[in-house]
CHARMM internal coordinates of N, CA and C (Angstrom, degrees):
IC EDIT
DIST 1 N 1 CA 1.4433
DIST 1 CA 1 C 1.5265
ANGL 1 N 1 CA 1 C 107.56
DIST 1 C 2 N 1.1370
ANGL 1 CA 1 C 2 N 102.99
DIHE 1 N 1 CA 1 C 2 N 135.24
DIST 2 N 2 CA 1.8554
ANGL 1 C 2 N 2 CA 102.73
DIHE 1 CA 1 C 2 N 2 CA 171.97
DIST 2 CA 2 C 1.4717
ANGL 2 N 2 CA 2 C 124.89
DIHE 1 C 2 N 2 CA 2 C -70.37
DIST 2 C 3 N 1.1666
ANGL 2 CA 2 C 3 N 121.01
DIHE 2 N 2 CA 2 C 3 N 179.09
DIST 3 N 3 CA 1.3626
ANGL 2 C 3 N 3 CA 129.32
DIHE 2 CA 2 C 3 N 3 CA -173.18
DIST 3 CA 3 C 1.9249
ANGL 3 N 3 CA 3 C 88.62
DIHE 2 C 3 N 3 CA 3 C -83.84
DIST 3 C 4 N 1.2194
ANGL 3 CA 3 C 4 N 124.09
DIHE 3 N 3 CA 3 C 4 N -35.61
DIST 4 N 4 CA 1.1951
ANGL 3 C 4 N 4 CA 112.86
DIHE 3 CA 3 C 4 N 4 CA -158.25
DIST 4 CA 4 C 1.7824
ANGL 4 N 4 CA 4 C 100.45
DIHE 3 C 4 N 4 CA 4 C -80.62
DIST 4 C 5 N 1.5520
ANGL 4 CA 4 C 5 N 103.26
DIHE 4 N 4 CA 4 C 5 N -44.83
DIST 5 N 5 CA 1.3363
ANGL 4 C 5 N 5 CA 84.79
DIHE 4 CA 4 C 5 N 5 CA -176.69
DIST 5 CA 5 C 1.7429
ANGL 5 N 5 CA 5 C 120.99
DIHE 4 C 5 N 5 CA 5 C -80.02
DIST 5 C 6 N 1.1574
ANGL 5 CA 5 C 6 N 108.53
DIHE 5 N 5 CA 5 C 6 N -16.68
DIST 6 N 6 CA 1.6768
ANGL 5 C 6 N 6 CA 114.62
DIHE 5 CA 5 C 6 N 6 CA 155.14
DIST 6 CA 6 C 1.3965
ANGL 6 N 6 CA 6 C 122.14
DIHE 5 C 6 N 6 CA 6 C -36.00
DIST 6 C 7 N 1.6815
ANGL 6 CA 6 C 7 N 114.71
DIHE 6 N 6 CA 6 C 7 N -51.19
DIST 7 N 7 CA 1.2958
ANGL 6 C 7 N 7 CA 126.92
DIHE 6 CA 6 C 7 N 7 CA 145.75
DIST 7 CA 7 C 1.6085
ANGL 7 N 7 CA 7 C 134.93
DIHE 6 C 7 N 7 CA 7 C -49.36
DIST 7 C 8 N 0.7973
ANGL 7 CA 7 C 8 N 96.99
DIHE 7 N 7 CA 7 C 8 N -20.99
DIST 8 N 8 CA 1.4173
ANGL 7 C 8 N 8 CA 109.45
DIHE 7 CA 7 C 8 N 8 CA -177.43
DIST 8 CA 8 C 2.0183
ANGL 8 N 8 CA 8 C 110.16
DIHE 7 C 8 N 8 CA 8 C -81.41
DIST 8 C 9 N 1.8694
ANGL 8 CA 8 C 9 N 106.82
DIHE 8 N 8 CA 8 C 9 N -32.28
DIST 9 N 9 CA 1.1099
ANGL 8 C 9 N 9 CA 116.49
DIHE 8 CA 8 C 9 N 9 CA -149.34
DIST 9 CA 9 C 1.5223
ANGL 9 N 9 CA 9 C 80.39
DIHE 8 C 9 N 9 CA 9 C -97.37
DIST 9 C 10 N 1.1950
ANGL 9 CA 9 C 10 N 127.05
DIHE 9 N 9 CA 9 C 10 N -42.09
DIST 10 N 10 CA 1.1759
ANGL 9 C 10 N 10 CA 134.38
DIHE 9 CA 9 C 10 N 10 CA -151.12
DIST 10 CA 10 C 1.8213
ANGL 10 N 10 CA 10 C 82.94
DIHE 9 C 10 N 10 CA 10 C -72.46
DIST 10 C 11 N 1.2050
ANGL 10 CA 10 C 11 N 118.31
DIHE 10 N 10 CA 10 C 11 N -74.75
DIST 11 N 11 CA 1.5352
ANGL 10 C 11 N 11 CA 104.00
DIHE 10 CA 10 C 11 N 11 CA -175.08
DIST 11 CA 11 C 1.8004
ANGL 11 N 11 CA 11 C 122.57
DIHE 10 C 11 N 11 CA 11 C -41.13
DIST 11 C 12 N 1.4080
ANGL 11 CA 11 C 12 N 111.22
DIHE 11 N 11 CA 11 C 12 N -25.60
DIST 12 N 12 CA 1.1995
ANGL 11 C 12 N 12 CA 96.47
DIHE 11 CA 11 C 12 N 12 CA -171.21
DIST 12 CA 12 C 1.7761
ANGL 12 N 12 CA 12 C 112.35
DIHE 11 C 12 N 12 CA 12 C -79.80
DIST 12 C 13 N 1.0340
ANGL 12 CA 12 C 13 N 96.73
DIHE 12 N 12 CA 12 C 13 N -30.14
DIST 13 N 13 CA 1.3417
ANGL 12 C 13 N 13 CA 117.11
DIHE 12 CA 12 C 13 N 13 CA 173.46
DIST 13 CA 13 C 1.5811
ANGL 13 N 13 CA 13 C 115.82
DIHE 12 C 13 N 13 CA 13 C -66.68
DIST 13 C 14 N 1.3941
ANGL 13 CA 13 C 14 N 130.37
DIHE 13 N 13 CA 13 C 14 N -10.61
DIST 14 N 14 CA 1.3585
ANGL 13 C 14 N 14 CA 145.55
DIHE 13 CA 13 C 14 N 14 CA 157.50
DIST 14 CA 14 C 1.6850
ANGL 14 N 14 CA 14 C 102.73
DIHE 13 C 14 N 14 CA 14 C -77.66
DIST 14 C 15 N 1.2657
ANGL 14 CA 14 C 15 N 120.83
DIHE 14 N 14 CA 14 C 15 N -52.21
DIST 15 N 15 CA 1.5536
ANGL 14 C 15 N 15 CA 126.57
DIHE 14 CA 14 C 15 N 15 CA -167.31
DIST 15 CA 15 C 1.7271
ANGL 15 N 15 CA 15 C 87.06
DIHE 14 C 15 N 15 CA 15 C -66.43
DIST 15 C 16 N 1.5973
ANGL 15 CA 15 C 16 N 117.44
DIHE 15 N 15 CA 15 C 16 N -57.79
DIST 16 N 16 CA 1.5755
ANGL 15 C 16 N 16 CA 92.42
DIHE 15 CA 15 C 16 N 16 CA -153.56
DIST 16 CA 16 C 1.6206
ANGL 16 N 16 CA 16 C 108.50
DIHE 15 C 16 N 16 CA 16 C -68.14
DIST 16 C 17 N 1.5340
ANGL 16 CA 16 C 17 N 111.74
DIHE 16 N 16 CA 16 C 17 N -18.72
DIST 17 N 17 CA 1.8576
ANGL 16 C 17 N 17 CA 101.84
DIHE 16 CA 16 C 17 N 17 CA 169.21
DIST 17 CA 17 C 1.3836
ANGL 17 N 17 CA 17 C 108.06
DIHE 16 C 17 N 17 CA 17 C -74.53
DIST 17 C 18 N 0.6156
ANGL 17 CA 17 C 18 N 143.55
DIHE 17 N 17 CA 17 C 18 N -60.76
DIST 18 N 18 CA 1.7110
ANGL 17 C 18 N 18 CA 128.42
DIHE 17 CA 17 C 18 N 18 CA 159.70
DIST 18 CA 18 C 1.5286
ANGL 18 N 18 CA 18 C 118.80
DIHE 17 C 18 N 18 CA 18 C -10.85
DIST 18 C 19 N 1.0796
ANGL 18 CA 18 C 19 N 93.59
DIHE 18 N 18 CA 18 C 19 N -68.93
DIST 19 N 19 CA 1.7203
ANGL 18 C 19 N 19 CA 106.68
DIHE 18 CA 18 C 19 N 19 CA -175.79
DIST 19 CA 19 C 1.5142
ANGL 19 N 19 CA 19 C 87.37
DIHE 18 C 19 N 19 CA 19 C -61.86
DIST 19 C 20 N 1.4097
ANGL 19 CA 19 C 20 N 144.92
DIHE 19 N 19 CA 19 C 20 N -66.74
DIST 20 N 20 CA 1.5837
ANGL 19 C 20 N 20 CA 132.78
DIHE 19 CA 19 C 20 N 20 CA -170.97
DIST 20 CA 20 C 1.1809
ANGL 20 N 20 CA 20 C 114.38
DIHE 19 C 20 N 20 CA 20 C -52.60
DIST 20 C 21 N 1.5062
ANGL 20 CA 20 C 21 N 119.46
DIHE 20 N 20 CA 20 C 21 N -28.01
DIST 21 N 21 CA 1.7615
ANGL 20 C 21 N 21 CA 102.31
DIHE 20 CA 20 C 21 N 21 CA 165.42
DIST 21 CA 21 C 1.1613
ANGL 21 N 21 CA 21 C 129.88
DIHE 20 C 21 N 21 CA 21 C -98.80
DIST 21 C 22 N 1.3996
ANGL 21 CA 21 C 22 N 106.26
DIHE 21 N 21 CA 21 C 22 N -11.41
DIST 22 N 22 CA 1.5739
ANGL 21 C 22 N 22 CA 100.92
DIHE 21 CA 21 C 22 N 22 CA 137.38
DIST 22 CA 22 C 1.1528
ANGL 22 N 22 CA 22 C 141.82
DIHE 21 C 22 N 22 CA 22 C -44.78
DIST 22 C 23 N 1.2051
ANGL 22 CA 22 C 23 N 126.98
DIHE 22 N 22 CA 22 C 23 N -42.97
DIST 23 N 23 CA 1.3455
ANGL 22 C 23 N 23 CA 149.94
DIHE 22 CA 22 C 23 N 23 CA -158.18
DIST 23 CA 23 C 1.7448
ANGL 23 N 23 CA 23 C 83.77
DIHE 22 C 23 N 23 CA 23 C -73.34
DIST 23 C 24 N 1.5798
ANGL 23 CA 23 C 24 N 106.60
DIHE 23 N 23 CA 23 C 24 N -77.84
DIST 24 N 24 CA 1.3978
ANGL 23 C 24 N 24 CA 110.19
DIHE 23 CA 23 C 24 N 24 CA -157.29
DIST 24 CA 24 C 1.7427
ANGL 24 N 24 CA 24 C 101.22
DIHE 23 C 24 N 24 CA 24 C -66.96
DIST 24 C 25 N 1.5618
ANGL 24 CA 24 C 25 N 150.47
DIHE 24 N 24 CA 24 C 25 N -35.39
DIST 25 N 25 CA 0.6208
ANGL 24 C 25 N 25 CA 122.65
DIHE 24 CA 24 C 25 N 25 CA 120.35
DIST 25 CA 25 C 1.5567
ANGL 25 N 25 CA 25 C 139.08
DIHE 24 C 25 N 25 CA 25 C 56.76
DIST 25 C 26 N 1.6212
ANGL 25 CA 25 C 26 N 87.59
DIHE 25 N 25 CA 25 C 26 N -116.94
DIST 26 N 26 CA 1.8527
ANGL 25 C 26 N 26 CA 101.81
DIHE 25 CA 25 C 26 N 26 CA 160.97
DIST 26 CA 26 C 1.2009
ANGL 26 N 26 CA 26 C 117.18
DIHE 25 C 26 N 26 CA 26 C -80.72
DIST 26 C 27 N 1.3639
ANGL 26 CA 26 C 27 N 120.51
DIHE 26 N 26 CA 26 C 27 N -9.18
DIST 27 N 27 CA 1.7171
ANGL 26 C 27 N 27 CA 104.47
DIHE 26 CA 26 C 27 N 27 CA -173.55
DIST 27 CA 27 C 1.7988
ANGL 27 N 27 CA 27 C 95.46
DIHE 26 C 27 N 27 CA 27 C -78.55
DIST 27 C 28 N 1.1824
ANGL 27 CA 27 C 28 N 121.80
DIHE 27 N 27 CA 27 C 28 N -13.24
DIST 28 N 28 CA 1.5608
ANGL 27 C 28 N 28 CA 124.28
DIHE 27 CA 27 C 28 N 28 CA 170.00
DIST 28 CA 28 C 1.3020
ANGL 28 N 28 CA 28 C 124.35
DIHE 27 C 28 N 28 CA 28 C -50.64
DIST 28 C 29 N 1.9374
ANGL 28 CA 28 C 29 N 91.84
DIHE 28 N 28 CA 28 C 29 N -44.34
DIST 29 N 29 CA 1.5182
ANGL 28 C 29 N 29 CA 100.35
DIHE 28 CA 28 C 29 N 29 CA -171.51
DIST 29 CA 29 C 1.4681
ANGL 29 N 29 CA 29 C 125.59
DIHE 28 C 29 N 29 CA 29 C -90.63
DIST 29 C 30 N 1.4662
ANGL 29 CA 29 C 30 N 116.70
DIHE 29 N 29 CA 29 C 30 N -20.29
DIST 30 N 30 CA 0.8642
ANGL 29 C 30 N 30 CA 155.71
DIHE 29 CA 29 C 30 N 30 CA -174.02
DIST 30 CA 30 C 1.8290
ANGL 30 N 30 CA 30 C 110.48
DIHE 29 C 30 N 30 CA 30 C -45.13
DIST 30 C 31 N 1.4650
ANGL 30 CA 30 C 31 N 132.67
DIHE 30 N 30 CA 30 C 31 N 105.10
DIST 31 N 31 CA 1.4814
ANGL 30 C 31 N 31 CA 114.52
DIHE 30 CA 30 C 31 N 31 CA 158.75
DIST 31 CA 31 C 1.2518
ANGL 31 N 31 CA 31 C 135.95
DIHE 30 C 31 N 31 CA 31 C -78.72
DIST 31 C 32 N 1.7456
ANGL 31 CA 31 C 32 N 97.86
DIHE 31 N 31 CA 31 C 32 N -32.74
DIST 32 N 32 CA 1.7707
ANGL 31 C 32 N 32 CA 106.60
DIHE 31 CA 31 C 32 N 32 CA -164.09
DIST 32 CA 32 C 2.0877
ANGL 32 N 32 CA 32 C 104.14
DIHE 31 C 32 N 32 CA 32 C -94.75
DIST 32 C 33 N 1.4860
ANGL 32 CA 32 C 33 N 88.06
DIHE 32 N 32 CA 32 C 33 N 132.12
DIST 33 N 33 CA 1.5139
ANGL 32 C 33 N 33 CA 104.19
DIHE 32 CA 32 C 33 N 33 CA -152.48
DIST 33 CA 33 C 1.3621
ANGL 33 N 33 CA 33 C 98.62
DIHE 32 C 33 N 33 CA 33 C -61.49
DIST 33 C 34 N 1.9147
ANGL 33 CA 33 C 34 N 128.51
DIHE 33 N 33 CA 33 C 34 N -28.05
DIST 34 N 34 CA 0.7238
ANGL 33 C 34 N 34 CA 143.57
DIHE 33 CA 33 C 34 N 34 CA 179.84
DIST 34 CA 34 C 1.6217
ANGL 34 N 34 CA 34 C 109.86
DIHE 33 C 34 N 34 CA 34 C -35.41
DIST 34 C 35 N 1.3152
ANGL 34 CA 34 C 35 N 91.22
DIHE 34 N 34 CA 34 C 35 N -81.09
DIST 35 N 35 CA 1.6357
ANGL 34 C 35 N 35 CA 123.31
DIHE 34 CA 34 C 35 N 35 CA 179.96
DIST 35 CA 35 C 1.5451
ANGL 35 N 35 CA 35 C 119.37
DIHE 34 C 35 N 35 CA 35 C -49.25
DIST 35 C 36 N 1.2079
ANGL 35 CA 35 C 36 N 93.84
DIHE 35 N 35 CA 35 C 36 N -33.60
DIST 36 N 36 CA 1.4001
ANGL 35 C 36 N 36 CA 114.30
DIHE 35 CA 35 C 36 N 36 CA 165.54
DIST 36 CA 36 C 1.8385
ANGL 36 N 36 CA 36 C 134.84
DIHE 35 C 36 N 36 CA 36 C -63.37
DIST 36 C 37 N 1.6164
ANGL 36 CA 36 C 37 N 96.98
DIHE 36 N 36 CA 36 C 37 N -31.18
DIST 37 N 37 CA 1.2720
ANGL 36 C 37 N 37 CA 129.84
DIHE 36 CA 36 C 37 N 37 CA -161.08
DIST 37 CA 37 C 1.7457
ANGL 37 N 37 CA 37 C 88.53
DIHE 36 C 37 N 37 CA 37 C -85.86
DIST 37 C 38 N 1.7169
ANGL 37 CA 37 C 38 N 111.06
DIHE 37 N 37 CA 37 C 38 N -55.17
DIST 38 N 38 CA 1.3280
ANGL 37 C 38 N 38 CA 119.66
DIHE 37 CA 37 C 38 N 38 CA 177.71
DIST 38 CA 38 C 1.3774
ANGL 38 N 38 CA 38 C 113.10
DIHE 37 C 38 N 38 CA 38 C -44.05
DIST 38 C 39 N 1.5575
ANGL 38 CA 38 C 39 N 114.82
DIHE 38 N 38 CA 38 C 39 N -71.45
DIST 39 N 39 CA 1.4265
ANGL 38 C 39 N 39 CA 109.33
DIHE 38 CA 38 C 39 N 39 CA 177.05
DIST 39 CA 39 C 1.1400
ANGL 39 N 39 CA 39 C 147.96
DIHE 38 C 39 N 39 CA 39 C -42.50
DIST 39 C 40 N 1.8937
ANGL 39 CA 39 C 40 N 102.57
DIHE 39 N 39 CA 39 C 40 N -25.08
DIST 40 N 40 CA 1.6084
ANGL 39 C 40 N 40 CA 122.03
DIHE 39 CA 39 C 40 N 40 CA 169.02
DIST 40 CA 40 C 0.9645
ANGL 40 N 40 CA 40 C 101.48
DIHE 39 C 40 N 40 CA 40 C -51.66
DIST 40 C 41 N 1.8404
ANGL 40 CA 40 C 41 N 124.59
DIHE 40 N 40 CA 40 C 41 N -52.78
DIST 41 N 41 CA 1.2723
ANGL 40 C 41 N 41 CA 122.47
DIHE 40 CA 40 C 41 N 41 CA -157.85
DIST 41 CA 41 C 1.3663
ANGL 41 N 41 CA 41 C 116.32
DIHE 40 C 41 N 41 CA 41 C -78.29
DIST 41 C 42 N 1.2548
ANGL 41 CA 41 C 42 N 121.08
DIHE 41 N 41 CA 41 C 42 N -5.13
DIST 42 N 42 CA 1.5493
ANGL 41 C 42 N 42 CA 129.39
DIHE 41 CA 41 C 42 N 42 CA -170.92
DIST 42 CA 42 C 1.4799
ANGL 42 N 42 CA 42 C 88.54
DIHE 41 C 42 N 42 CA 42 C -72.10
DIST 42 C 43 N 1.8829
ANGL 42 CA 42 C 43 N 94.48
DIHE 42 N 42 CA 42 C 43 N -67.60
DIST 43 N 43 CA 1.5578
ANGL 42 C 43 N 43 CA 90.56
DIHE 42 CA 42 C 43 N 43 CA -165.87
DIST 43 CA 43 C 1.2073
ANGL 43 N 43 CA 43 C 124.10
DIHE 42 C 43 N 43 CA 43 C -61.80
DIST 43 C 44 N 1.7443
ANGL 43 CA 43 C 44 N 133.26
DIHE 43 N 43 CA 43 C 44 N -5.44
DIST 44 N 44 CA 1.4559
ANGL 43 C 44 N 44 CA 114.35
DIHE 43 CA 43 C 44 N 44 CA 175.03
DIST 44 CA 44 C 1.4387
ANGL 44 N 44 CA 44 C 108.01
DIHE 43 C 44 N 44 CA 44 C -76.57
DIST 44 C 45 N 1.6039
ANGL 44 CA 44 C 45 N 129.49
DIHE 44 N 44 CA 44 C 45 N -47.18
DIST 45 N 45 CA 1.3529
ANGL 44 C 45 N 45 CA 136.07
DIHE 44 CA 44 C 45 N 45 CA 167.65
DIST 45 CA 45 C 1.2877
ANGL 45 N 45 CA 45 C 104.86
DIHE 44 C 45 N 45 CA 45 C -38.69
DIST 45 C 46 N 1.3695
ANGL 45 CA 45 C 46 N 128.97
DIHE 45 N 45 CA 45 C 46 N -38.69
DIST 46 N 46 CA 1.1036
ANGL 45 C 46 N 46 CA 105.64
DIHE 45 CA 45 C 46 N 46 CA -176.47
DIST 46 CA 46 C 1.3280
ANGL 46 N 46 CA 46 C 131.13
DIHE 45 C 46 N 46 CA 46 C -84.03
DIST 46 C 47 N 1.4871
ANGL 46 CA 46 C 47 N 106.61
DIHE 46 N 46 CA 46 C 47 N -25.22
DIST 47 N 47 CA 1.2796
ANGL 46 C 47 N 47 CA 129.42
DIHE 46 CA 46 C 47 N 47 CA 161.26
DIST 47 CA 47 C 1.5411
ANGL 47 N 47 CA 47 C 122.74
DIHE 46 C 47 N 47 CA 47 C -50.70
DIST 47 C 48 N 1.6154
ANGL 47 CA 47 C 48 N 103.59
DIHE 47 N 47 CA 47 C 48 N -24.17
DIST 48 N 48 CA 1.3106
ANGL 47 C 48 N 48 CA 111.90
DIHE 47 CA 47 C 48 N 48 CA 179.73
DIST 48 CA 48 C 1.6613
ANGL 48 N 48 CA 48 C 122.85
DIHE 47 C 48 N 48 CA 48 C -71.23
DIST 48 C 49 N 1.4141
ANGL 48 CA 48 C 49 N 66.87
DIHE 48 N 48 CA 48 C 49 N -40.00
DIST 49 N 49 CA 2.2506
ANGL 48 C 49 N 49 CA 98.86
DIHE 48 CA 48 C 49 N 49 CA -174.74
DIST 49 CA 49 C 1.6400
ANGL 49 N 49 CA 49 C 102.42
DIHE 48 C 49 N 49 CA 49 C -52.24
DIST 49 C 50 N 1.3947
ANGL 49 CA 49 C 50 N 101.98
DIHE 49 N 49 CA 49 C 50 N -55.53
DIST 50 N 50 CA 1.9284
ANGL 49 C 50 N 50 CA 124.61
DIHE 49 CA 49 C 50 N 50 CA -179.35
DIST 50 CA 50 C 1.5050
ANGL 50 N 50 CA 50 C 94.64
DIHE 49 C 50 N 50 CA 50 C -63.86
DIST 50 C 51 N 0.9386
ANGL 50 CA 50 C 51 N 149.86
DIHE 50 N 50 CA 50 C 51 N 1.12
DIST 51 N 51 CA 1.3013
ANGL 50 C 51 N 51 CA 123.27
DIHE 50 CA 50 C 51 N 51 CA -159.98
DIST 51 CA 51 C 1.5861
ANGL 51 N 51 CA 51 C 91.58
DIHE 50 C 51 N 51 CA 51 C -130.35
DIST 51 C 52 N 1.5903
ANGL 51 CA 51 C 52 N 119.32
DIHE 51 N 51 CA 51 C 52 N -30.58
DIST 52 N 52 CA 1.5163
ANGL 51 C 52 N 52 CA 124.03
DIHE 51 CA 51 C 52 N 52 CA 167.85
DIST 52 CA 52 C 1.3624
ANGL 52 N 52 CA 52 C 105.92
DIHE 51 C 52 N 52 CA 52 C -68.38
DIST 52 C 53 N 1.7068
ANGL 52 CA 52 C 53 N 137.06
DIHE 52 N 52 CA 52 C 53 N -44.41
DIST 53 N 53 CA 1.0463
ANGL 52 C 53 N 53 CA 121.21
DIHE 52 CA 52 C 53 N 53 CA 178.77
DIST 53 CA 53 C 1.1801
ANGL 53 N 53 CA 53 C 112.40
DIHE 52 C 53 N 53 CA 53 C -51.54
DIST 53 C 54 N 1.1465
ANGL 53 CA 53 C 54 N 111.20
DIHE 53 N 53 CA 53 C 54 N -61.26
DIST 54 N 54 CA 1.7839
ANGL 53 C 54 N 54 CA 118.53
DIHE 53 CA 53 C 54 N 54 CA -166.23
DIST 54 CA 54 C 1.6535
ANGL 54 N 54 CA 54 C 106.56
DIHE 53 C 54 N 54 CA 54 C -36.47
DIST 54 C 55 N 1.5692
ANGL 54 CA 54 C 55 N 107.40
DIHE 54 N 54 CA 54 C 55 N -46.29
DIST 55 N 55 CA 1.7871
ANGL 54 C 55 N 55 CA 119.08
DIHE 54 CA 54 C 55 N 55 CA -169.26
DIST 55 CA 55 C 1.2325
ANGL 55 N 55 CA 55 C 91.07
DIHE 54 C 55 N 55 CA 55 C -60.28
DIST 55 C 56 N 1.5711
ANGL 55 CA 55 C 56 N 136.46
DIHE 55 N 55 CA 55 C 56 N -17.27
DIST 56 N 56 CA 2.0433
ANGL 55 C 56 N 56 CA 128.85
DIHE 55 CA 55 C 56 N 56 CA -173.24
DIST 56 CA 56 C 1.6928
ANGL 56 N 56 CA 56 C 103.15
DIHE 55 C 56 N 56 CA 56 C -64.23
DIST 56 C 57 N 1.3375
ANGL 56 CA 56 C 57 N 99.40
DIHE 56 N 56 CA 56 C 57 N -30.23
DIST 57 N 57 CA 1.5801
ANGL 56 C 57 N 57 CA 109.17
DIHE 56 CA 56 C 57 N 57 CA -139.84
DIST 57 CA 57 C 2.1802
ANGL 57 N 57 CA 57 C 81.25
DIHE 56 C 57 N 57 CA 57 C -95.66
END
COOR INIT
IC SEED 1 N 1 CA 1 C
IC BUILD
């Protein structure tokens, strides 16, 4: 793997923890179970995404 795309993984893998504390975050603030229900699901997909990068490395 190159240095560039190493770089490449390493940032994405910064965005999806970002995006996971985001997620939980609003699921704090959050009342309607609905909306709520959505965001869970963000963060497991997203959790999924983070968890395939990591398997690159």
């Amino acid at each position: 793997m190159t240095s560039k795309e190493l770089l490449y993984i390493e940032d994405a893998l910064g965005h999806a923890q970002y995006f996971q504390n985001k997620c939980q975050e609003t699921l704090g603030q959050l009342q309607d179970a609905e909306l709520k229900t959505c965001v869970q699901q963000m963060a497991q997909q997203n959790q999924q995404i983070y968890q395939s990068f990591l398997s690159l490395l």
